[in-house]
C-alpha positions in Angstrom: 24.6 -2.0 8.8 23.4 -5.7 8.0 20.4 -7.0 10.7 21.8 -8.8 13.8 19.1 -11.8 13.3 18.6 -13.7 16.1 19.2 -17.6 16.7 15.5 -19.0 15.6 15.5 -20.8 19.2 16.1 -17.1 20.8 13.0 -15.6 18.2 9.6 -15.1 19.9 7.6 -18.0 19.7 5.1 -16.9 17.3 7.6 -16.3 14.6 9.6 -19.5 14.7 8.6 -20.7 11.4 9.0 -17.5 9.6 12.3 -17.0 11.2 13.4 -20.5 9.9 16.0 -21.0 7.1 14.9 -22.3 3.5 16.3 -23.1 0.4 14.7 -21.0 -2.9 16.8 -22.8 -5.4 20.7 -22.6 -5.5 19.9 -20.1 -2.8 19.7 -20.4 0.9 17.8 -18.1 3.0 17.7 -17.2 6.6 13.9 -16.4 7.1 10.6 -17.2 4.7 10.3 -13.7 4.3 10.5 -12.0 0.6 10.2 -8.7 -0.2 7.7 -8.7 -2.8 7.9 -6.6 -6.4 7.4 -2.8 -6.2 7.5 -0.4 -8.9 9.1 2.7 -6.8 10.5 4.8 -10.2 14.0 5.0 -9.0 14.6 2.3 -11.8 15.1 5.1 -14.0 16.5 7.8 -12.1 19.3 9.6 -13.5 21.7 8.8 -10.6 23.7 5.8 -11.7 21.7 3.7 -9.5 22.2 5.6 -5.7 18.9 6.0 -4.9 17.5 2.3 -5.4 20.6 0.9 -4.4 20.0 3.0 -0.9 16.3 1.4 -0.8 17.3 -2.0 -1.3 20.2 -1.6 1.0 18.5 -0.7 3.9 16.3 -3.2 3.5 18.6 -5.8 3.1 20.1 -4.4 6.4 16.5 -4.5 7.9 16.7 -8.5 7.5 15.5 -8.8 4.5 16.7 -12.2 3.1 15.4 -12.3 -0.4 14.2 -8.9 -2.5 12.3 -8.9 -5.9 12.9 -6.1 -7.9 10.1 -3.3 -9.8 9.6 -4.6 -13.0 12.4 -4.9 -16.2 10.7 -4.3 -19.0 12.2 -7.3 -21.5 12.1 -4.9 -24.0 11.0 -1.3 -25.5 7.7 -2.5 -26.2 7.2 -4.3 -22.4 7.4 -1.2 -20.6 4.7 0.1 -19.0 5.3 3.5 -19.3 8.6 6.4 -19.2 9.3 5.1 -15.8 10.3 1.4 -16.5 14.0 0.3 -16.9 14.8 -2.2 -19.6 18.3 -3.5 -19.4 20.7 -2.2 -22.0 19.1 1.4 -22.3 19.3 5.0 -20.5 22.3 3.6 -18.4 19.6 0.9 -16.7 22.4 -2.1 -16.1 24.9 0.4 -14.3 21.9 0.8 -11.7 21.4 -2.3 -11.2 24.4 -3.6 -11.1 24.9 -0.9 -8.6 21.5 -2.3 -6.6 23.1 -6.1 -6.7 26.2 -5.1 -4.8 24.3 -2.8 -2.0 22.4 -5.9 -1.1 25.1 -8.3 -2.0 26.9 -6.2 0.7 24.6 -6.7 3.2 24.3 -10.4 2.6 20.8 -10.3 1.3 19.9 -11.8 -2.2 17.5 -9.9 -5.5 15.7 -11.1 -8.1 15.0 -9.7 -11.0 11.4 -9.4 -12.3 11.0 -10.0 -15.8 7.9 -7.7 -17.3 5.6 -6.7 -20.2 2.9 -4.3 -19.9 1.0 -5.8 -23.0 -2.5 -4.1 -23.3 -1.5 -2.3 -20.2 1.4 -0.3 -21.5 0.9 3.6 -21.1 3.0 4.7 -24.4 1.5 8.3 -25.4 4.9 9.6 -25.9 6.9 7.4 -25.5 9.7 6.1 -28.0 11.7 3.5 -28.0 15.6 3.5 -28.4 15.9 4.1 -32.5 13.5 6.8 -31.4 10.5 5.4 -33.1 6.9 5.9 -31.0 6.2 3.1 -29.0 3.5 0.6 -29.7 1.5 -1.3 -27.1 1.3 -4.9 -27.8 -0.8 -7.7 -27.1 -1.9 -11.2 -27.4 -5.6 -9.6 -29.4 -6.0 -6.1 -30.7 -8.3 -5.1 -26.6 -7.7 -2.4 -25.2 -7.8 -0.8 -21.5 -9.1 1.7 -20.4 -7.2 3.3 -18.7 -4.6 3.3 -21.4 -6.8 6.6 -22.7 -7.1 5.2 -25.9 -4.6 3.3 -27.2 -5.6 0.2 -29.0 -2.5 -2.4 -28.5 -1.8 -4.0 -32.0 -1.7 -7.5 -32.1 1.5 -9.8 -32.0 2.1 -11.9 -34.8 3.2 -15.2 -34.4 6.9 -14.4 -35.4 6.7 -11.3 -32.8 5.0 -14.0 -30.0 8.3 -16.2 -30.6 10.5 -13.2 -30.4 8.8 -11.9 -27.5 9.5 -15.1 -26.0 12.9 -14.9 -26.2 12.7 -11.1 -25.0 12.6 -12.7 -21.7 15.5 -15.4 -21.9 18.0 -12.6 -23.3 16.4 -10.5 -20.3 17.6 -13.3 -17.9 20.7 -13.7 -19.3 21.3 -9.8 -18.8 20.1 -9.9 -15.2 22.9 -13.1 -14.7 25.6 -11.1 -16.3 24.9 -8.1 -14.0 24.9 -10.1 -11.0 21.5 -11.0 -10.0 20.8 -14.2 -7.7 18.0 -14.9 -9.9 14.6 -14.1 -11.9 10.6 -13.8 -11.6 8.7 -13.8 -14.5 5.7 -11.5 -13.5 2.6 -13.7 -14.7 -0.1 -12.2 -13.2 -2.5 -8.9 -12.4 -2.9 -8.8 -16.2 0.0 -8.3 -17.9 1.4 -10.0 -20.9 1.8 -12.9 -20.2 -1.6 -13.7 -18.1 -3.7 -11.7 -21.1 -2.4 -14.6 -23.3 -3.9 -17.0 -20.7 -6.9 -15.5 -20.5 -10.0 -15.9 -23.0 -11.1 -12.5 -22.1 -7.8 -11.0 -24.0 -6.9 -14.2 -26.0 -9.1 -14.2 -28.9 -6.7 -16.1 -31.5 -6.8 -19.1 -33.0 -3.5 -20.2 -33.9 -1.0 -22.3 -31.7 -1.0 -19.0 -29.1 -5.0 -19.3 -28.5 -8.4 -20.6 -29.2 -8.0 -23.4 -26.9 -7.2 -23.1 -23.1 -4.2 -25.9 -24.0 -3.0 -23.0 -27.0 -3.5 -20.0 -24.4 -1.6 -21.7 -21.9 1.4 -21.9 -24.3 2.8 -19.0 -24.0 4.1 -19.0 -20.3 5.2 -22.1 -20.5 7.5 -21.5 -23.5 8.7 -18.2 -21.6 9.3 -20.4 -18.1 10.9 -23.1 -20.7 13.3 -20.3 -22.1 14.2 -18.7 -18.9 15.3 -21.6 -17.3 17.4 -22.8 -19.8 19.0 -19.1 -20.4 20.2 -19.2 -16.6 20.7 -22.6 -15.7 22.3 -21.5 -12.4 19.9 -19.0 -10.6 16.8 -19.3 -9.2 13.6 -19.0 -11.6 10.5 -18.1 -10.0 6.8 -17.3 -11.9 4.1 -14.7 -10.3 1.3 -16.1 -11.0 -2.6 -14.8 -10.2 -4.4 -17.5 -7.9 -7.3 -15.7 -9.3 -8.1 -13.6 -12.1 -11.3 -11.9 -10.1 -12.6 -11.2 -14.1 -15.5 -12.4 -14.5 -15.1 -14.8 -18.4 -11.9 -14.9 -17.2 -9.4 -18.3 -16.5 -11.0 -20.7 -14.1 -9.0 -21.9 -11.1 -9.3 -24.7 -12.9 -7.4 -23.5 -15.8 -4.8 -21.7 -13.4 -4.4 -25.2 -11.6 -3.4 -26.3 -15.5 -1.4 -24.1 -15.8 0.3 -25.2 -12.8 0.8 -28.3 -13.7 2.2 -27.5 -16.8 5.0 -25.5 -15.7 5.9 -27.6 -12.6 8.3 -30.2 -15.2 9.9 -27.3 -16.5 12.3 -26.5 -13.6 11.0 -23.6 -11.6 11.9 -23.3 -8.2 8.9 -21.2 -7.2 5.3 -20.3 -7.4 4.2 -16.8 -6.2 0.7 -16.2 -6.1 -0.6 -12.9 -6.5 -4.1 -12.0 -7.5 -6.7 -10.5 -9.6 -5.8 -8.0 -12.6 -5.5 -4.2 -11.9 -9.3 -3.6 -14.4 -11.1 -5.9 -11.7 -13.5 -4.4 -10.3 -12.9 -7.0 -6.7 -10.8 -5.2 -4.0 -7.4 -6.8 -3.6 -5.0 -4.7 -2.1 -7.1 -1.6 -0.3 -7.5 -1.4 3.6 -10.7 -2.9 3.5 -9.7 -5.8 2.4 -9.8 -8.4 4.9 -6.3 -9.7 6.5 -5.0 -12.7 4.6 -8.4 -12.9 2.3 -6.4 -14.5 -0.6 -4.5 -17.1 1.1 -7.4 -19.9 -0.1 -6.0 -19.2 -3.3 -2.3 -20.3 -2.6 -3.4 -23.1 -0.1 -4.8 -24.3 -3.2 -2.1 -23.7 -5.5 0.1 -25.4 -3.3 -1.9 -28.4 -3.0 -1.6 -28.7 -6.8 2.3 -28.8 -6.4 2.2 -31.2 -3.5 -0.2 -33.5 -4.8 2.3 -33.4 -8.2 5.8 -35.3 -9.3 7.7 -32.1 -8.4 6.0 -31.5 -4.7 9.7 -29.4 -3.9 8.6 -26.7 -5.6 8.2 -23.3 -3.6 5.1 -21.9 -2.8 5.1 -18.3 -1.9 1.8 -16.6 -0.5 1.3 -12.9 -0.8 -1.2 -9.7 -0.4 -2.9 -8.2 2.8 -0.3 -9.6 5.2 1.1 -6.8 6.8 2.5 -8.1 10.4 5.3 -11.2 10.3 2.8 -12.9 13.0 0.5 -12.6 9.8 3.1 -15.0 8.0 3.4 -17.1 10.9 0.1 -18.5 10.6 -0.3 -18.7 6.7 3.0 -20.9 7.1 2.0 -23.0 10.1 0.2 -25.9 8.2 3.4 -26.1 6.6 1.7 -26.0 2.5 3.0 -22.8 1.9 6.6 -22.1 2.0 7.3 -18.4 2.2 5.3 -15.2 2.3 5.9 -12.2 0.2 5.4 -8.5 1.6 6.3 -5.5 -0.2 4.3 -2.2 0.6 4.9 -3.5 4.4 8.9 -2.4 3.8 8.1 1.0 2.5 6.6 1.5 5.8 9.3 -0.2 7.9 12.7 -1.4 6.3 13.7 -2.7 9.9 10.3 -5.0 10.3 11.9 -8.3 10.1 14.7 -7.0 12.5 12.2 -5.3 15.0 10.2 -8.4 15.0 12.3 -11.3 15.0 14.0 -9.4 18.1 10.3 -9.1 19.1 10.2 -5.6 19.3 6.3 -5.7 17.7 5.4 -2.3 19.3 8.3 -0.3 17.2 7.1 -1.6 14.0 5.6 1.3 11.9 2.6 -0.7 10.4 1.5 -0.1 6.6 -2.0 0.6 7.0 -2.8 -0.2 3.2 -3.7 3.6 2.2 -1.9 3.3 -1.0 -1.5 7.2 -1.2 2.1 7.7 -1.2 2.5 4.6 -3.4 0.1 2.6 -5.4 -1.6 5.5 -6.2 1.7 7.4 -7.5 2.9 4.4 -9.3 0.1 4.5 -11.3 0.7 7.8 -12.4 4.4 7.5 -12.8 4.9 9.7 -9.7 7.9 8.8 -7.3 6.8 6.7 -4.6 7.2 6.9 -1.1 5.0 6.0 2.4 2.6 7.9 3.8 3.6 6.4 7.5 7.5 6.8 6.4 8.1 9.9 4.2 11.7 8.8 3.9 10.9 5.6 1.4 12.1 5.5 -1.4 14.1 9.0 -0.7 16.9 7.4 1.6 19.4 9.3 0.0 17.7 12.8 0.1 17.0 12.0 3.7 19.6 10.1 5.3 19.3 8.0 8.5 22.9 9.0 10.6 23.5 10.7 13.7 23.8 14.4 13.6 26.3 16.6 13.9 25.0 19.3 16.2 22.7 18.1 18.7 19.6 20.8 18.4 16.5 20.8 21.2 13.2 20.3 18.9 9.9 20.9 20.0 7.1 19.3 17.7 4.1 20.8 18.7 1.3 17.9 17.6 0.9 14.4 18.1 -0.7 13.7 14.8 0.7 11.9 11.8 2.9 15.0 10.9 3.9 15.8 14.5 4.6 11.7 14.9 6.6 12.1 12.3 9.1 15.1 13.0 9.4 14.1 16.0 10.6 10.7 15.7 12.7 11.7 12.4 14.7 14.3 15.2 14.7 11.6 17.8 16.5 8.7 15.9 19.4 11.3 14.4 19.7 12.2 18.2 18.2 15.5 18.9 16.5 16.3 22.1 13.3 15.8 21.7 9.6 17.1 22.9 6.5 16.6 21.9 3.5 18.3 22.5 0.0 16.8 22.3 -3.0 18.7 23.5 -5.2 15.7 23.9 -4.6 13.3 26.2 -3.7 10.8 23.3 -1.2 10.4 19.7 -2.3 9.9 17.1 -4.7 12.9 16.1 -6.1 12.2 12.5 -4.8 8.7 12.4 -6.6 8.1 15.9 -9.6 8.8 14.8 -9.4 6.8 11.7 -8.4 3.8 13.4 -12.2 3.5 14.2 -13.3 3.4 10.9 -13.8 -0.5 9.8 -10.9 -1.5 8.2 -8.5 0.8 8.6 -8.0 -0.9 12.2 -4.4 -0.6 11.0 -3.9 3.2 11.5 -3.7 2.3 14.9 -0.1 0.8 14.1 2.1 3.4 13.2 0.7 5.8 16.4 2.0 2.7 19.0 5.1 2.7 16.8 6.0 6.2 17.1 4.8 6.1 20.9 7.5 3.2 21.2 10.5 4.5 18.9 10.0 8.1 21.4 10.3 6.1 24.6 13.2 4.1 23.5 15.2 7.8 22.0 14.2 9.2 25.5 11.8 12.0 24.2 9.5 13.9 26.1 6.2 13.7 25.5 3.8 15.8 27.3 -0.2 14.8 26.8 -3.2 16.6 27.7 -1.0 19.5 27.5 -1.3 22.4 24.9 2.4 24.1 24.5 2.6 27.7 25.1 5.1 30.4 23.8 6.9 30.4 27.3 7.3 26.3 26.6 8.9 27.2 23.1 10.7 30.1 23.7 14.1 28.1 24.7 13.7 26.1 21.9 16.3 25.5 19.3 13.5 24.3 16.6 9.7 24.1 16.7 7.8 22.1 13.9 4.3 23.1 14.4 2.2 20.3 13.2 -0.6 21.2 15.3 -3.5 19.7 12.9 -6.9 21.0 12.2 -10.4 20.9 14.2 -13.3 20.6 12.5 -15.2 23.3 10.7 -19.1 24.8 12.1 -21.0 25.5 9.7 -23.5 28.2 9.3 -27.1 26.4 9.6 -29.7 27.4 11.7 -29.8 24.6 14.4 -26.3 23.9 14.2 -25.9 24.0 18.0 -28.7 21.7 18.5 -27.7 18.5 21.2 -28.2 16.0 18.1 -25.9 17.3 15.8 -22.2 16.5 16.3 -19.1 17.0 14.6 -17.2 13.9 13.1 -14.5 13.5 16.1 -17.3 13.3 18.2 -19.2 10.9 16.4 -15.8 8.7 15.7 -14.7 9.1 19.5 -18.3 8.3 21.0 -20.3 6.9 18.7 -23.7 7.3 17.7 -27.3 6.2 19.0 -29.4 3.9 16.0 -31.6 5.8 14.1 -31.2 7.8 10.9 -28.2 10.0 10.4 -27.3 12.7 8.0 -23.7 13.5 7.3 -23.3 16.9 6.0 -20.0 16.7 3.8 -19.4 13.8 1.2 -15.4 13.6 1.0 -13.5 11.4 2.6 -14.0 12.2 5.8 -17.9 12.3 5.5 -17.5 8.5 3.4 -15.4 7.2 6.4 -18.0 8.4 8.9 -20.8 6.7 7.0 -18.4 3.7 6.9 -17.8 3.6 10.9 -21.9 4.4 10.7 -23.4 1.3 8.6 -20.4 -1.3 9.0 -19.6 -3.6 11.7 -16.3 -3.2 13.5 -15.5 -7.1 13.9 -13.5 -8.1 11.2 -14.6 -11.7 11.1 -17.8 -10.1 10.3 -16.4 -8.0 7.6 -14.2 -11.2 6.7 -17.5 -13.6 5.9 -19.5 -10.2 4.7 -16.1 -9.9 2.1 -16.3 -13.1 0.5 -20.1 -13.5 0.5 -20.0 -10.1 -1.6 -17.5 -10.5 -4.0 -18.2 -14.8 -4.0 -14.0 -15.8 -3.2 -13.1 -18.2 -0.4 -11.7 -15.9 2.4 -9.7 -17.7 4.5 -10.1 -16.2 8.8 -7.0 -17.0 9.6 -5.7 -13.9 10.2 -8.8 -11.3 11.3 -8.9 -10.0 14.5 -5.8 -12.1 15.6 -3.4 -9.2 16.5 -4.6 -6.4 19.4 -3.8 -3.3 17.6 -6.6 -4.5 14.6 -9.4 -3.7 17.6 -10.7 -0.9 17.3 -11.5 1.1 20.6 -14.6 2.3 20.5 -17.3 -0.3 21.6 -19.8 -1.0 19.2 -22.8 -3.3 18.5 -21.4 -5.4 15.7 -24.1 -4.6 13.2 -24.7 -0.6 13.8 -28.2 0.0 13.1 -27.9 3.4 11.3 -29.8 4.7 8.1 -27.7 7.1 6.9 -27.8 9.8 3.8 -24.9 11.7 3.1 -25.1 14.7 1.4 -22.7 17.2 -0.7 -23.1 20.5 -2.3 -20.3 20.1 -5.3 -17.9 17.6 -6.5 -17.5 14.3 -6.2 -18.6 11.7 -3.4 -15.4 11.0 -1.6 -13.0 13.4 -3.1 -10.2 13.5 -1.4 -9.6 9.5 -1.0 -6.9 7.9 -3.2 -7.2 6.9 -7.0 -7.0 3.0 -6.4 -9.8 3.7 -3.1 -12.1 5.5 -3.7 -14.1 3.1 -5.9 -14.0 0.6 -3.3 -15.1 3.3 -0.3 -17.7 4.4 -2.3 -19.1 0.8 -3.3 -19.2 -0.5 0.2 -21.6 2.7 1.3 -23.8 1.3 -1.8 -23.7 -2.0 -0.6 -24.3 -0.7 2.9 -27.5 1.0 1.6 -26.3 4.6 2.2 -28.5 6.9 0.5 -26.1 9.7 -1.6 -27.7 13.0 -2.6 -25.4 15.3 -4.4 -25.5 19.1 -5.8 -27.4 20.0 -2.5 -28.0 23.8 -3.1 -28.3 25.1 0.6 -28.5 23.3 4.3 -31.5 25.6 5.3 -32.3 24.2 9.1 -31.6 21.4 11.5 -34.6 20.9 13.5 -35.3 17.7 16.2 -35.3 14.5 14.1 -34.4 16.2 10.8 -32.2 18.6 8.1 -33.8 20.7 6.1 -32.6 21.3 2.6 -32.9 23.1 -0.8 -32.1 20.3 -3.3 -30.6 20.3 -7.3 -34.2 21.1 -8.3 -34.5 24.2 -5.4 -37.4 22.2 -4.0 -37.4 21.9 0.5 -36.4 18.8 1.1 -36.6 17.3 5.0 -34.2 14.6 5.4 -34.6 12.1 8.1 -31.8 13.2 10.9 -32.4 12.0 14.5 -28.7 12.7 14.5 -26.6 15.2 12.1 -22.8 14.8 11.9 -21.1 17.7 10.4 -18.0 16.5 7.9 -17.4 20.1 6.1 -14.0 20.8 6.5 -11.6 21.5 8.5 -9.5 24.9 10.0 -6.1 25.2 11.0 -5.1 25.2 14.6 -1.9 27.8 13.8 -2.3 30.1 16.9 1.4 29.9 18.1 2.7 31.3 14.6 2.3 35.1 15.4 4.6 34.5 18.8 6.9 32.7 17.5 8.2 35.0 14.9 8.0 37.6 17.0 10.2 35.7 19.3 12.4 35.1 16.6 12.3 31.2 17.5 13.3 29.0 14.2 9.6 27.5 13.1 7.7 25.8 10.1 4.1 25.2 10.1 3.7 21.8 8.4 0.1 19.6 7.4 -3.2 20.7 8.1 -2.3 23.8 10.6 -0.2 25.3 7.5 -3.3 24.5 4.8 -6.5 23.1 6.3 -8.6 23.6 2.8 -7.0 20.1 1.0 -5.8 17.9 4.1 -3.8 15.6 3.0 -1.8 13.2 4.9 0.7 11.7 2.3 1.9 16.1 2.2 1.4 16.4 5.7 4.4 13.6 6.3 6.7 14.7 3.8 6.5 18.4 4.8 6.8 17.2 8.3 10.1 15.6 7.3 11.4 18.2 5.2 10.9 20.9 8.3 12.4 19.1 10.9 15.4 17.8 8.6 16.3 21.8 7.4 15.7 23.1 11.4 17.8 20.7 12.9 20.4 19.1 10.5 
């Protein structure tokens, strides 16, 4: 069912401007919102199209005005591995077309992003449709990485002017099948930003050797696209900054700029950096709004050029509309592009232009459930909405047979089956032991930077109030609570593990709830346990909890103009705890086996682990045995089986967790319908992204 949007004199003050119409193009749009580009994998599902047409619908429905599609490979060769669509293979224009009419029906508009991998092409495998292996491509013979291998081969010219026109016949495709229009993905790296760049440009011919020959390239694609599809709206995504050090200048991107403005785009999104860069962009750390310099800046190019109409479209680390509110306020920047923000909410621009703020489920910038995946060609979803990206599998319509559920839990899994049964109608009570939601999710909303965790808890808290659910706090449920129960999802969590050291019960050492819910006195700390949790504690330990702090700390670091616009502006980025705003902690964190921070996403963990080094956290691995905790320190047997006391006037425990599961026994015996779901059905691997999803999956085969 399509959004009912609000007059913009009836929206809430603070999104007047983001609520306003604009024109992108031959298109007119009711808000200066845009779904930006996500690669989800249902592109090449074997379903004619139901599943993504089902994701973009809702969204559309949500308010949505204009979506950008994942990636279309132009051709074989563009993909970027198995799980990219190129039009005219495997069935890929039937889903499509199939996507264009669910939005069309909702009165939304898509683009269609135009893509090559280049160097960044995954193609062990994989063969193109004569059956030949695929080859990787790009501008120089470079390779990446993290393409295990592979050495791209390098274009000739003739293959650089076919290329070209790879992405005109790709725009006349995406016309045919109904699309309102095209963006030619510029930036993070691929294709066509390696031919800009001097780092993957080495030629010397009319495609390189000059930063007038490098630029070339996109502007013969922009010059070709536009004249394929004279009548649809032709955007570029361009990076405001490379963040590659050798890289183009922002002088050279400014060129660039200029260059294309003549040729008749109607838009200029700016993303930023390249997925090898070694600067955070996208993770929760990441400051709110830190790369909106770089489109204030872009945008002053346009405006100060003959073609000052031209849209500029801001994007990254904006995950609240009140965020887009102020980027467009000055009134430089046209529009603002989220995307990960609609996996975790496809009704945010409705909730929020109706100014229902408190029942938007906030992406927290995790990247689990999706960045994470996509990078792995594994299908996508949300961690905070286990249904994205699986609408169809999981659909959102009243049931049937009304069914009393008791969720027993108010952690992310418990959250989540509870208001999954309360939205399809079921009666619903919760259970929560504590005297607060949120569990897990509570306590890492304390951590610096993830502020945002908080989000999703004061959504589900909303979305149970408004279904008329019962939620009982401070209360632990009992058998005789359950027994009338047509359902129980058990979701009941963890507590954390005691280990087995002499001195364990001594008044200095604490667990890792304690020392996230209380804090901790200066002094030197030793955190026994280096995975995730023990990296977040040393985090909430050694960082400061204002994010203007963090903000100015961010760009000093990584040497980028971070704009403050948006840090600290919205109450649920406070965290709750009081704190000195530069802890004064020494902390060492220590681990017997594996890796520092296992357990925190692929595209995170190098960022967690390089703000502890910045932070000056000292990190001793291979520990062989925690002997003793004695007053003011820990005694260990380190890698070389000497003693070893390290300083400790406090000890925080982070090794593991155990299932809370005691309610199991009874009810089977009391042959009440149950599933145990997260960390009380497997406490050894806790992991949030399965926690959701298994949450779902019980609630929605209990109670229909």
């Amino acid at each position: 069912m399509t959004a009912v949007v609000p007059p913009v004199a009836d929206v809430p003050a603070e999104l007047r401007t983001v609520a306003s119409p604009w024109t992108l193009g031959p298109l007119r749009l009711s808000n200066r919102v845009v779904m930006g580009s996500m690669h989800t994998g249902l592109e090449v599902l074997d379903d004619s199209g139901v599943a993504m047409a089902e994701f973009y619908r809702e969204r559309a429905a949500g308010g949505v005005a204009c979506i950008i599609t994942g990636g279309i490979a132009v051709s074989d060769e563009a993909r970027g591995g198995p799980d990219f669509a190129v039009f005219g293979v495997g069935g890929a224009d039937e889903r499509f077309r199939r996507a264009v009419a669910a939005v069309h029906d909702e009165g939304g508009t898509v683009l269609a992003q135009l893509f090559h991998a280049g160097r960044y092409a995954l193609v062990g495998g994989l063969t193109d449709r004569d059956g030949r292996p695929q080859r990787a491509v790009a501008p120089s013979a470079l390779p990446w990485a993290a393409t295990r291998g592979v050495l791209p081969e390098e274009l000739t010219a003739d293959e650089v002017r076919r290329t070209i026109e790879d992405f005109a016949t790709a725009a006349r495709t995406a016309a045919a099948i109904g699309f309102d229009g095209v963006e030619i993905m510029a930036s993070e790296g691929y294709l066509v930003n390696q031919f800009q760049s001097p780092l993957t440009n080495l030629r010397d011919d009319e495609w390189g050797g000059s930063p007038e020959r490098r630029r070339r390239f996109a502007v013969e694609v922009v010059r070709v696209v536009r004249a394929a599809v004279p009548e649809l709206a032709v955007t570029i995504r361009l990076s405001g900054a490379d963040l590659m050090p050798g890289s183009s200048t922002d002088a050279d991107v400014d060129a660039l700029v200029r260059e294309l403005l003549p040729l008749g785009l109607d838009a200029i999104s700016v993303g930023i950096g390249w997925h090898e860069s070694r600067t955070p962009t996208i993770q929760a750390s990441v400051p709110h709004g830190a790369w909106i310099e770089q489109a204030s800046r872009i945008a002053d190019v346009v405006r100060a050029s003959d073609h000052p109409d031209v849209r500029v479209i801001a994007s990254n680390r904006m995950t609240d509309l009140r965020d887009g509110e102020a980027v467009l306020a000055d009134g430089r920047i046209d529009a603002v592009a989220l995307a990960r923000p609609f996996l975790a909410d496809a009704e945010l621009i409705e909730r929020s232009l109706a100014g229902r703020f408190d029942l938007v489920n906030t992406c927290i910038g995790c990247n689990q459930a999706c960045l994470d995946r996509s990078v792995v060609g594994a299908p996508v979803s949300c961690l905070v909405n286990p249904r994205a990206a699986r609408e169809v599998r999981f659909p959102l319509r009243p049931t049937a047979a009304p069914k009393r559920v008791d969720v027993v839990g108010g952690g992310p899994a418990g959250l989540a089956a509870a208001v999954d049964a309360a939205r399809r109608g079921h009666d619903v009570r919760l259970w929560e032991a504590s005297d607060v939601l949120g569990g897990q999710f509570g306590l890492a909303a304390e951590i610096p930077g993830k502020e945002d965790y908080a989000g999703p808890v004061q959504a589900a808290r909303a979305e149970l109030a408004e279904r008329g659910a019962t939620v009982h706090l401070g209360r632990a449920a009992t058998l005789a609570d359950l027994r009338d129960s047509d359902a129980v999802v058990l979701a009941s969590g963890v507590t954390p593990r005691v280990v087995d050291v002499p001195g364990v019960d001594l008044p200095h050492v604490l667990t890792y709830e304690q020392a996230l819910r209380d804090g901790v006195p200066d002094g030197t700390v030793a955190v026994i346990g280096g995975g995730g949790i023990g990296v977040d504690t040393a985090a909430f330990l050694t960082e400061s909890p204002d994010e203007a702090v963090r903000a100015a700390e961010f760009g000093a670091r990584w040497q980028v103009p971070v704009s403050d616009e948006l840090v600290g502006d919205l109450p649920q980025r406070q965290p709750t705890a009081q704190r000195t705003v530069r802890p004064g902690h020494q902390v060492t964190v220590l681990r017997r086996s594996g890796k520092f921070g296992q357990g925190i996403g692929l595209t995170s963990r190098w960022v967690a682990l390089g703000r502890l080094r910045d932070a000056g956290v000292r990190m001793v691995g291979d520990v062989q045995e925690y002997l003793r905790i004695e007053p003011g320190r820990l005694w260990i047997r380190d890698e070389s089986g000497d003693e070893v006391a390290v300083p400790a006037d406090v000890v925080v425990v982070c090794a593991g967790q155990e299932a809370r599961d005691e309610l199991t026994t009874g009810l089977q015996s009391a042959d009440v319908p149950y599933a145990v779901v997260g960390g009380a059905r497997d406490a050894r691997s806790v992991d949030a992204v399965r926690a959701t999803s298994e949450a779902l999956e019980a609630v929605r085969r209990l109670a229909p």
